[in-house]
ZAMARGU-4260 file (C-alpha; in steps of 0.2 Angstrom, whole numbers, plus 5000, padded with zeros to 4 digits):
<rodrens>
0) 3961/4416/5024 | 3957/4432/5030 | 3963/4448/5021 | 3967/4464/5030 | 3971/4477/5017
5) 3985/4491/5020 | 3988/4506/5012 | 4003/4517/5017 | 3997/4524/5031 | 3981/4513/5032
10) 3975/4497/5040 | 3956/4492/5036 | 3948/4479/5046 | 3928/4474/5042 | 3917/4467/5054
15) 3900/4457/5052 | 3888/4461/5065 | 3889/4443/5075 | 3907/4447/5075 | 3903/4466/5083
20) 3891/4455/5093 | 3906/4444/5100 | 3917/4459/5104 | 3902/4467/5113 | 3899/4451/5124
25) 3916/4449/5130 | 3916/4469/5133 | 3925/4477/5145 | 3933/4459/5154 | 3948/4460/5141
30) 3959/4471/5135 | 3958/4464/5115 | 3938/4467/5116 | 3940/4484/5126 | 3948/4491/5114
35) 3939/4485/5098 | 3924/4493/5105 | 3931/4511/5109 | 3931/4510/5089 | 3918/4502/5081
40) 3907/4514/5072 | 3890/4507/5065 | 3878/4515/5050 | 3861/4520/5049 | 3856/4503/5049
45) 3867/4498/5065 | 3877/4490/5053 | 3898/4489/5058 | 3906/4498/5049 | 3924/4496/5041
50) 3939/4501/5052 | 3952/4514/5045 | 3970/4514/5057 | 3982/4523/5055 | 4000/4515/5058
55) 4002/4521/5078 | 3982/4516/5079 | 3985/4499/5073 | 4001/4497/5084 | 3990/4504/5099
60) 3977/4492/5094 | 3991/4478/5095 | 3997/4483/5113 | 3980/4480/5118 | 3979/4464/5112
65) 3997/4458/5121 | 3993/4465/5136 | 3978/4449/5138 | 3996/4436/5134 | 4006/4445/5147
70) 4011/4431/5160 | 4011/4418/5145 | 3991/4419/5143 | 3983/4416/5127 | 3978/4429/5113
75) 3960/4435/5112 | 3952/4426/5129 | 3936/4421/5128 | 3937/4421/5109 | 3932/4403/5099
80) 3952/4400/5092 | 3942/4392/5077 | 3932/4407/5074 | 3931/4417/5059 | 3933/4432/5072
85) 3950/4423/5078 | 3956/4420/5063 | 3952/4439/5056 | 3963/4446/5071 | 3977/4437/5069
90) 3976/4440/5052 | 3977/4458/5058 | 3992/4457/5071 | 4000/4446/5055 | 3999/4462/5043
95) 4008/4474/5054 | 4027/4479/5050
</rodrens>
């Protein structure tokens, strides 16, 4: 299980670097990955670092990510469904209220 912490105005999410590695494979083709990538940040070491949302960036980030099932189309194309990565995003869209 995957934890995605929240605060009250807060959501987190960490990525390792073969997860930022995945997002930046799939690029610009989807929506999901697009958008991930407009806000990862790395460190000195190019090392990801962790995410900080507020609630209308989370829910922006979430609207990215439907817009890939429109037309009844999966979640998260191109994207291993028994991947940690999966797992981790879905984890995410779960934590939103």
């Amino acid at each position: 299980m995957y934890v995605v912490s929240r605060t009250k105005t807060m959501y987190t999410l960490t990525f390792t670097k073969r997860e930022t590695d995945s997002i930046d494979f799939v690029g610009h083709r989807y929506s999901w990955s697009s958008a991930l990538q407009k806000l990862l940040c790395y460190d000195d070491d190019g090392e990801p670092e962790t995410l900080s949302l507020s609630e209308s960036q989370a829910w922006g980030l979430r609207d990215s990510f439907d817009e890939d099932a429109e037309g009844g189309h999966s979640f998260f194309p191109m994207l291993d469904s028994n991947s940690a990565l999966y797992a981790k995003l879905w984890a995410f869209l779960d934590s939103l209220i």
